[in-house]
C-alpha positions as CSV (number, residue, x, y, z in Angstrom):
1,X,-14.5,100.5,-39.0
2,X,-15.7,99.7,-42.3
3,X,-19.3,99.3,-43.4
4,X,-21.1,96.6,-44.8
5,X,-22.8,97.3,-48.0
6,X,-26.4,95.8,-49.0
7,X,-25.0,93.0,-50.8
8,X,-23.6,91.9,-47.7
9,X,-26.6,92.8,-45.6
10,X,-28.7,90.8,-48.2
11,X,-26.5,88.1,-47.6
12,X,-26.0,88.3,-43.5
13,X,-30.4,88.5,-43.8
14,X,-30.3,85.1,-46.3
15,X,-28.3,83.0,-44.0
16,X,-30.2,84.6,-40.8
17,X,-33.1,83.3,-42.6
18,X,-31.8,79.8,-43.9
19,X,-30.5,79.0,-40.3
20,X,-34.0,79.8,-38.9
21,X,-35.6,77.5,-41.7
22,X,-33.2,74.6,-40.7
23,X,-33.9,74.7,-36.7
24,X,-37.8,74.9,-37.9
25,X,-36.9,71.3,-40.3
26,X,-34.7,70.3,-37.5
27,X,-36.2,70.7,-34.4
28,X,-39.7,69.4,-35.5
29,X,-40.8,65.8,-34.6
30,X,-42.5,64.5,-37.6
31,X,-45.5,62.0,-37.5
32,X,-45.5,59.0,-39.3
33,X,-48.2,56.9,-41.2
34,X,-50.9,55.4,-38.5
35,X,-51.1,51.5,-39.2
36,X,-52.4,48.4,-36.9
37,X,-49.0,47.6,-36.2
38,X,-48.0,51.0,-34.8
39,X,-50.9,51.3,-32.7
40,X,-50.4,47.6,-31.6
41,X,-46.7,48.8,-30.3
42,X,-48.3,52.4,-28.9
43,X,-50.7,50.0,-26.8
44,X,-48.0,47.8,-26.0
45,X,-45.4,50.4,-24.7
46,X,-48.5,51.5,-22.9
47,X,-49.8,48.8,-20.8
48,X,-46.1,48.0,-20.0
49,X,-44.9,51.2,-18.6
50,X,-47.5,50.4,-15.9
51,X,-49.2,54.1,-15.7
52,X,-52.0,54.1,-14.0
53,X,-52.8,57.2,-12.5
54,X,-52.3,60.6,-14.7
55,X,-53.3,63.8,-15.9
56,X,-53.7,64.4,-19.5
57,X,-54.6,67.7,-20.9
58,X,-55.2,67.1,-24.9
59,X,-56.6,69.5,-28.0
60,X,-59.4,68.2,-30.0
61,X,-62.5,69.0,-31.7
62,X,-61.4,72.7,-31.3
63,X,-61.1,72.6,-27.0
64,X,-58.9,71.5,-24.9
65,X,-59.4,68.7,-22.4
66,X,-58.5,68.1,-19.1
67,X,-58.2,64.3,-17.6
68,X,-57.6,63.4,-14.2
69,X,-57.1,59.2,-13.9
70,X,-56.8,57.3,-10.9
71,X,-55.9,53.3,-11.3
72,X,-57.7,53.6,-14.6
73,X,-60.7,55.3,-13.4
74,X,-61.5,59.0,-14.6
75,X,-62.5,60.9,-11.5
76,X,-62.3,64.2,-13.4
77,X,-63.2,65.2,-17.1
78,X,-63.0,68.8,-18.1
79,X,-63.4,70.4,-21.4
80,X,-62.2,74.3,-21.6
81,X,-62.5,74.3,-18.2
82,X,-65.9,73.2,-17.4
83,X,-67.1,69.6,-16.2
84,X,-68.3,67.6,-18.9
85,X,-71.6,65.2,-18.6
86,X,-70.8,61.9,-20.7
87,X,-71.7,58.0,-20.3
88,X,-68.1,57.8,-22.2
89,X,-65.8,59.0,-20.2
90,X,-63.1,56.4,-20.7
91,X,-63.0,57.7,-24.6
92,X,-61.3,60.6,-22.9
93,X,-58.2,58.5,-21.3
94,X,-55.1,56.9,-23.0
95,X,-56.5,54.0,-24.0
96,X,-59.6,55.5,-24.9
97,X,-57.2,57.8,-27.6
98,X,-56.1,54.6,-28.7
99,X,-59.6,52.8,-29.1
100,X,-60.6,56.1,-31.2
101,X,-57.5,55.9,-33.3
102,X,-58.5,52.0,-34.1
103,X,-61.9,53.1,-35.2
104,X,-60.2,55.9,-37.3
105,X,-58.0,53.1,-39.0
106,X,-61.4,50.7,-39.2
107,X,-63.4,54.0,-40.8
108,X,-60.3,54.8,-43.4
109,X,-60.7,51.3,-44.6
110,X,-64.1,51.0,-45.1
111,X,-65.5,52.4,-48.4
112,X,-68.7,53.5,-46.6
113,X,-66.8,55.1,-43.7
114,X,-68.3,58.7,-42.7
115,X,-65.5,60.2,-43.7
116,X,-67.0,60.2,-47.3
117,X,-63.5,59.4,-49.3
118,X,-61.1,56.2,-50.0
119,X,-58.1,55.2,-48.3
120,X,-56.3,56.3,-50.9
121,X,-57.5,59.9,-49.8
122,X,-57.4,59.6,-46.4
123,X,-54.1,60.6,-44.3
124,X,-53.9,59.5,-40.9
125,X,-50.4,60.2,-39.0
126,X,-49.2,59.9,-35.3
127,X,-46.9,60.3,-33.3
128,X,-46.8,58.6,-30.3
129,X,-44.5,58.9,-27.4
130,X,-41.5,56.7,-28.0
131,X,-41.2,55.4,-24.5
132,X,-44.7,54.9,-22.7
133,X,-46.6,54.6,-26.4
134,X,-49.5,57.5,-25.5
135,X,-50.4,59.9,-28.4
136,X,-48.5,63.2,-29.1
137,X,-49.8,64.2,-32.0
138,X,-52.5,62.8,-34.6
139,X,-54.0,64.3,-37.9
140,X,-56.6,63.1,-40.1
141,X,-56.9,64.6,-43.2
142,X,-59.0,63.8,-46.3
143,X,-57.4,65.4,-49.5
144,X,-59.5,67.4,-51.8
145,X,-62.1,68.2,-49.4
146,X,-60.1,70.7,-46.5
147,X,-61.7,68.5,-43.8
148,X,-59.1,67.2,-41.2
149,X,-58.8,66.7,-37.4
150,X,-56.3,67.0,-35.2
151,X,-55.6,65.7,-31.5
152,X,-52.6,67.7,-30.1
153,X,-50.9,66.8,-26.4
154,X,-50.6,70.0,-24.3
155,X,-49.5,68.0,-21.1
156,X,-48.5,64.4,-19.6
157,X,-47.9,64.5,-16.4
158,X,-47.8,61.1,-14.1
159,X,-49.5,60.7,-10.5
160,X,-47.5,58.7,-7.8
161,X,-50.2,55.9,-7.0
């Protein structure tokens, strides 16, 4: 058996790595641009898959939520593991990720906004899930200053009412 020579071990390597590049390219699900009118359809595909009871565990603000939903109402709330105190709890929910996303656009749009930039400076992509509308992914990020925030699904999972 004859065998191979570093040039072809360079080259077996290079393609090894170039096919592991293109799955990474290829098997990623990109976000696109957040607008009004994507977040209108999110809320639409939403209220019309008719989901009311759930459990949604979510990244954001650096922890990792946990949200029990019964017919709209939250009946648990954790974050890292612990019960969480709030008077918002429905910020936490599906519709609540939306609402926060529509005051994200609103914020972006508005010269005085906290996030302390121009829409011109201020990314916001989503991706949302392409049947029942609920958020996947979501990034904020303002160039030039490092800041950004990301909310990150872990887990979906649908309660038989």
């Amino acid at each position: 058996m004859k065998r191979w020579g570093k040039k072809h071990t360079w080259i077996a390597v290079a393609i090894l790595v170039a096919g592991v590049f293109a799955a990474m390219i290829f098997s990623r699900q990109p976000m696109s641009g957040l607008t009004a009118e994507s977040l209108e359809i999110a809320r639409q595909k939403w209220r019309t898959s008719g989901i009311r009871s759930y459990e949604l565990r979510y990244e954001m603000y650096e922890a990792e939520y946990f949200v029990r939903v019964r017919e709209g109402v939250v009946l648990d709330l954790l974050r890292d593991g612990r019960e969480t105190q709030t008077h918002q709890e429905a910020y936490y929910t599906v519709e609540g990720i939306l609402d926060v996303l529509e005051l994200e656009l609103e914020s972006r749009d508005d010269p005085k906004s906290p996030f302390g930039s121009s829409p011109e400076t201020t990314f916001l992509r989503v991706r949302f899930h392409p049947e029942h509308g609920y958020v996947e992914q979501y990034l904020r990020a303002i160039g030039g200053t490092g800041r950004s925030q990301t909310i990150k699904l872990v887990e979906f999972k649908r309660l038989d009412d």
